[in-house]
N, C-alpha and C positions, 0 to 999 in steps of 0.2 A: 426739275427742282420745284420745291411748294415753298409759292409765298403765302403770308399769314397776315391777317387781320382778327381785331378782336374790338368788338366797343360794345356798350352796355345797352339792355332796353331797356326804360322806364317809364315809358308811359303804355303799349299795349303790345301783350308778347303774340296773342293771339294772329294780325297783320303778320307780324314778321312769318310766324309759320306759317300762315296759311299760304305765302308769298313762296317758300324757302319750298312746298310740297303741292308745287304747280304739276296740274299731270303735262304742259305745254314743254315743262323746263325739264319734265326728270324721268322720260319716258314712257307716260301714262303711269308715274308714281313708283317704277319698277325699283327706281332709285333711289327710293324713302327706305330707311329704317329707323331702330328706334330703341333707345335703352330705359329700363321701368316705369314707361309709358307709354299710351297707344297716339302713333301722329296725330290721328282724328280730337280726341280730346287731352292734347297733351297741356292746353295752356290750364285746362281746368285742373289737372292732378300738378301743374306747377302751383299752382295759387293753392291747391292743399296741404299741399307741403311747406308753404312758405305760411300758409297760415297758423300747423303745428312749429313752427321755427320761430313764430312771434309770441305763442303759447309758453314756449317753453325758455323765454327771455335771450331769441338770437335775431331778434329784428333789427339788423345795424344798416342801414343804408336803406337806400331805397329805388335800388336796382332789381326790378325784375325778373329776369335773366341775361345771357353773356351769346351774343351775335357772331362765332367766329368762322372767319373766309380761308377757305385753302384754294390757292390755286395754281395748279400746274404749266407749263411748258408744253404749250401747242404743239403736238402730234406726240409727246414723251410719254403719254401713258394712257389705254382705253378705258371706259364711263367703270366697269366694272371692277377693273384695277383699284382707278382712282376709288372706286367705295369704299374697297376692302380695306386700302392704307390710310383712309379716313377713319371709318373705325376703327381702327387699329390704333391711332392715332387719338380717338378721342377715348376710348378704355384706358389709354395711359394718362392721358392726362388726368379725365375724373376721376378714376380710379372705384367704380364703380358707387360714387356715393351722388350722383346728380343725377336727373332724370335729364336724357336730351334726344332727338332729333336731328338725324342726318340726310343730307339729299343732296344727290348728284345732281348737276346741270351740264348739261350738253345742248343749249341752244345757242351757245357762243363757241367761237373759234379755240379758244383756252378750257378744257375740264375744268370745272373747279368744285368743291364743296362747301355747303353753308352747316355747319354743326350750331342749334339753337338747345341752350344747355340751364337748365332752371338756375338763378343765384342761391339756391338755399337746396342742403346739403338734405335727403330723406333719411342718410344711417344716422349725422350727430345732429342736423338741423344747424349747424353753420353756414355763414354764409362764403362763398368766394370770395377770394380778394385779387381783383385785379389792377397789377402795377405794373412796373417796367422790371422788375427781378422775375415774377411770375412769366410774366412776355417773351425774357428770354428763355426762362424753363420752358416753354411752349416751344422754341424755335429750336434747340436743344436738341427734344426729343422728335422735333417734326426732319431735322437734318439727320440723325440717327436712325432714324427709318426709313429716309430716302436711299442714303447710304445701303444700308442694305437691302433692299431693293434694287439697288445699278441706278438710283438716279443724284444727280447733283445736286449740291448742298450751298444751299450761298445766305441762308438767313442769320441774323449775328445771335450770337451766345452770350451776350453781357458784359464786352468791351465798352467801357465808357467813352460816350463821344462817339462810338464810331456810325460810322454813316453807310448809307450803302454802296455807293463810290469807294469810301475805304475799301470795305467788306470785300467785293468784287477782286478790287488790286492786291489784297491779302493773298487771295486763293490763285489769282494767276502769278501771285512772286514779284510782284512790282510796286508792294505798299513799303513808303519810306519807313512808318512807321513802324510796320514788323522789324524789317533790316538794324533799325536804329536799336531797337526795345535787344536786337539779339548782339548786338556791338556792345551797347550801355551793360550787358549782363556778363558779356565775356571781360570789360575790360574791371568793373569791380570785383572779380574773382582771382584777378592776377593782380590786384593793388592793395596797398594797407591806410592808403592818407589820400585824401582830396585832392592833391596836388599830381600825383601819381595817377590819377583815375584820367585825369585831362589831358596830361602826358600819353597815356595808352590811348584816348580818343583820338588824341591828333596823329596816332604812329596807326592809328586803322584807318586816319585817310579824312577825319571830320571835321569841317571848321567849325573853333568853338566861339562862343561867341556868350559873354559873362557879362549882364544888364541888370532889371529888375528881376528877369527869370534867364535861366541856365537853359542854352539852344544849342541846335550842332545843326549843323550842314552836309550831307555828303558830297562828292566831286561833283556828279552831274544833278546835283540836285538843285532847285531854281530858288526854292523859297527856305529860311531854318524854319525849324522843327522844335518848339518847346516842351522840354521834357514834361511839363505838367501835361502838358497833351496825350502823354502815355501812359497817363492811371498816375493815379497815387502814389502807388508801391516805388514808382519812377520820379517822386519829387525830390526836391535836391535837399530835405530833411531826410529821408528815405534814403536816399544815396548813402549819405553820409554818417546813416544808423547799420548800414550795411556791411560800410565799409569797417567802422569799428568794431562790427562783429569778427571782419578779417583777420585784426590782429590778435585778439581773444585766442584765436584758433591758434595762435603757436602754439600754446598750453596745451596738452595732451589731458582729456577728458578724464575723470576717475573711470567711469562704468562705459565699457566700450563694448560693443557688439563681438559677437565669435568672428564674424567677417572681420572687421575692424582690426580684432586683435593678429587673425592670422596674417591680415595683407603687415601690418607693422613689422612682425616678427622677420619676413620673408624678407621685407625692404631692407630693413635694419643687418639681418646678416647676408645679404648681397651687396649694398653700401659697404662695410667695414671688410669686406672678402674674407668672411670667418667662414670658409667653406666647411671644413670641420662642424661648426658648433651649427651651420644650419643643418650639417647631413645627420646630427645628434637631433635636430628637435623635428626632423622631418621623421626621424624612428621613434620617438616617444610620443607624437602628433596620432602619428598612422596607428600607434598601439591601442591610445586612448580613443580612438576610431573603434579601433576592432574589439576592444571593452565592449561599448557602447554599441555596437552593432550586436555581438555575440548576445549581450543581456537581453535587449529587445525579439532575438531569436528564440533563445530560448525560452524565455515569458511564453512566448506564444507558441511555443512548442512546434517552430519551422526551420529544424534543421538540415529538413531537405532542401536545397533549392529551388528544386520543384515545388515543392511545398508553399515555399516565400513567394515563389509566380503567381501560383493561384491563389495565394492573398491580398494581393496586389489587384488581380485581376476582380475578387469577389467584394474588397475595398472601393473600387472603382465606381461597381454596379449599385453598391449598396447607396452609395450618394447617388447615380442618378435616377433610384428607385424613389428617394427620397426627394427630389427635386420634381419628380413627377407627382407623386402624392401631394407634396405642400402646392403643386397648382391645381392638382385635383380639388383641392381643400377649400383654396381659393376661389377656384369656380362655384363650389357648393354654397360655399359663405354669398357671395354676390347673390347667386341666386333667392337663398333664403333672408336673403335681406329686404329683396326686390316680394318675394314674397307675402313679406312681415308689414313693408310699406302697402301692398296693394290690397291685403285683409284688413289691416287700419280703417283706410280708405274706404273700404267697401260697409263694414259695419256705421259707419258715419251715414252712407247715402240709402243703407240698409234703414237704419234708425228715421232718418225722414223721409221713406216711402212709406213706413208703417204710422208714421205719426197722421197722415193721409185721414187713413181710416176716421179718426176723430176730428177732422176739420169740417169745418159746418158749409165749407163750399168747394168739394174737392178740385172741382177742374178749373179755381182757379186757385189752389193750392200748387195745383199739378203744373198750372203756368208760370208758380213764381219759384219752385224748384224745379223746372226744366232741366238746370245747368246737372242737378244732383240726378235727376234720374235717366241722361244721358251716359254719364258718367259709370253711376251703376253697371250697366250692361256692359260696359266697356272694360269696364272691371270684372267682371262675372266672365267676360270670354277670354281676356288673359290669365285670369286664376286659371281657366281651364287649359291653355296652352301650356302651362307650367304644371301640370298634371292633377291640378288640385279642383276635387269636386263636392268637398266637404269641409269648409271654412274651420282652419284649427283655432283653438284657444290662442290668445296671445301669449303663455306662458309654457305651453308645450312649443310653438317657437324659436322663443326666447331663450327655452332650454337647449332644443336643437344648437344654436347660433352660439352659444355658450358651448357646447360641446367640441363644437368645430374648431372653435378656437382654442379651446386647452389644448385638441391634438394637434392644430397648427404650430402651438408652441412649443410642444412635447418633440411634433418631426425635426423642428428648426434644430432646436438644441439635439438634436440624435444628428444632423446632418453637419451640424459644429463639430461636433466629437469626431466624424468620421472624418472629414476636413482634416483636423488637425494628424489623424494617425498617416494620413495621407503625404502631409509634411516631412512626416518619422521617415516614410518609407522611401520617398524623394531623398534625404540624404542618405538613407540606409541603399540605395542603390549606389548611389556616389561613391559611399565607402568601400562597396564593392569591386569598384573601377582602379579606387586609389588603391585601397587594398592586395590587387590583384598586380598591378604596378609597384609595388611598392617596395625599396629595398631591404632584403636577409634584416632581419634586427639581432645585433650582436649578441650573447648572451652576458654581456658586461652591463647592459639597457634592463635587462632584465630584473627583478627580486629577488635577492639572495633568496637561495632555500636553507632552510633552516635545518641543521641535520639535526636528527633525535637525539634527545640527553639518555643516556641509561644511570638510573638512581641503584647504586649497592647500598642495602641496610650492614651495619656492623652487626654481628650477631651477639 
């Protein structure tokens, strides 16, 4: 299981990394990696970042960067693992729009990772915002990929209130609170009035107990339990907005779903034993099935069933040709993004090694931009790691990054479409099934045929 921590830098982000890409802590450095910056000068390409983020009116706070702790379950997982599901782990969260730093440590009994992540965004230049909604999307997505990985998940999701004591007693089945939250929900589903609701509490077993706030007790349980303790949705305003939504429900909806309408249909002449009139709307059901099946065949001109196989089957593929593409897409945008920030950047520290030339004391020009022409180089050898050896315009780019995203929204909406026929074909197999099942339809169910008129002229 990864537990999380997260707190802000604000006064120098530079300690925190240099601390976080100890070669003592993280295997002579084996452990560092690093997204749209290089670990050696990441705090300088944070602070240019954050500088265009103030230029361009996003300087709200006065956070730094964001310090966040993963850490693992002694002997649950090796240094290497742990890297990958950190990064992994912090791709989702930033979502490629932060520059950060990651490092494994392995000089304590527990793995853990330190991800050190700029506050200020290089694609919009926004800043993060971290709160306790954000915290729990952190924990979220850090249990969702423990999960799949084989390992256990105990960090909370955005229960109010709850604790980690809670947390823990949730997932072994022993939290009053779940138990109660799933009693309190069964018994307003079977009531129409307040009075009724307290009735069903105490027939599942709960002492109730009606004060300034509305509490229940289970048998073995020591201490009540106030229902405001169980969210909002669970206050006894809530309750009792609930519950009159209950009675509402007698009234049968105008506009009801197909499901809806067919389970009513079926109730209705099973209830009244109109065996007749259900065996009638089970043949005019299944007809208008087989309309609607045959029309969608023939559109598409698959009236082999073989035919219908291998459209189903090349339906399938084409979505997850499309699902590959839109991450293809995805990757390329990141990249060119990461790209478009790191030529910014370089043209700036470009601009003040050439202003050099005309300073009337170069080497001590040279000492008071240090920061820019370390920088430089550091930049010059990641452009090169990403293939680029000829600094593009910003506008050719710009244009790329705008490209990608038309086709990103172009595949989206082609993989929608295909989606939806995908739907078609899901009930269109169905009807196959009922179809195939389904009893003789009289020819009384049927549409008259019309026999032909013959017109005599008089002569």
């Amino acid at each position: 299981m990864a537990y999380l921590k997260i707190f802000p830098i604000k006064v120098t982000d530079k300690k925190a990394l240099d601390y976080i890409t100890n070669p003592d802590k993280t295997d002579e450095k084996l452990l560092v990696s690093s997204f749209g910056c290089s670990p050696e000068t990441a705090d300088l390409e944070f602070s240019m970042t954050r500088e265009m983020a103030k230029k361009n009116g996003m300087d709200k706070g006065d956070n730094l960067a964001f310090h966040l702790i993963q850490s693992f379950k002694p002997g649950e997982v090796d240094a290497e693992n742990a890297h990958r599901l950190g990064q992994q782990f912090a791709d989702e969260v930033l979502k490629g729009k932060y520059e950060y730093v990651i490092s494994t440590h392995v000089d304590k009994n527990h793995i853990h990772n330190h991800i050190i992540f700029n506050a200020a965004s290089f694609v919009d230049h926004h800043k993060y915002v971290s709160n306790k909604r954000s915290y729990h999307k952190l924990c979220r997505i850090s249990n969702r990929i423990c999960h799949e990985n084989g390992l256990a998940t105990s960090m909370p999701t955005g229960e109010k209130g709850t604790s980690y004591k809670e947390n823990m007693e949730y997932h072994r089945g022993t939290s009053w609170k779940a138990k109660l939250r799933v009693a309190v929900d069964k018994s307003i589903w079977t009531s129409i009035n307040y009075e009724e609701f307290l009735q069903k509490m105490q027939l599942a077993g709960y002492e109730v107990r009606q004060g300034k706030h509305l509490s229940f007790r289970a048998p073995e349980q020591k201490n009540f339990t106030y229902m405001k303790s169980l969210g909002s949705y669970y206050s006894e305003e809530n309750v009792r907005i609930r519950l009159a939504k209950n009675r509402s429900k007698v009234k049968t909806p105008r506009h009801l779903s197909r499901e809806a309408r067919l389970y009513i249909n079926i109730s209705t002449y099973v209830t009244t034993g109109n065996r007749e009139g259900f065996e009638r709307w089970a043949k005019l059901n299944n007809l208008k099935e087989a309309a609607r099946t045959f029309n969608y065949l023939s559109e598409n001109n698959l009236l082999n069933y073989d035919d219908f196989r291998q459209h189903v089957s090349d339906i399938e593929a084409s979505v997850k040709v499309a699902d590959q593409r839109i991450a293809q897409i995805n990757s390329e945008l990141s990249t060119q993004k990461v790209i478009q920030k790191h030529c910014n950047s370089y043209r700036l520290c470009r601009k003040v090694i050439e202003d050099c030339k005309s300073a009337k004391n170069p080497k001590a020009y040279r000492t008071k931009h240090q920061a820019e022409y370390q920088l430089h180089d550091s930049l010059k050898k990641e452009l090169q790691d990403l293939g680029i050896t000829k600094i593009p315009s910003s506008n050719k780019i710009q244009k790329r990054i705008e490209n990608l995203e038309s086709e990103q929204d172009a595949t989206v909406r082609e993989k929608q479409e295909l989606q939806k026929k995908q739907k078609t074909l899901e009930i269109i197999q169905q009807n196959f099934t009922v179809l195939l099942d389904a009893p003789e339809i009289s020819s009384d169910l049927l549409p008259a045929k019309k026999e032909p008129v013959s017109v005599t002229r008089e002569k």
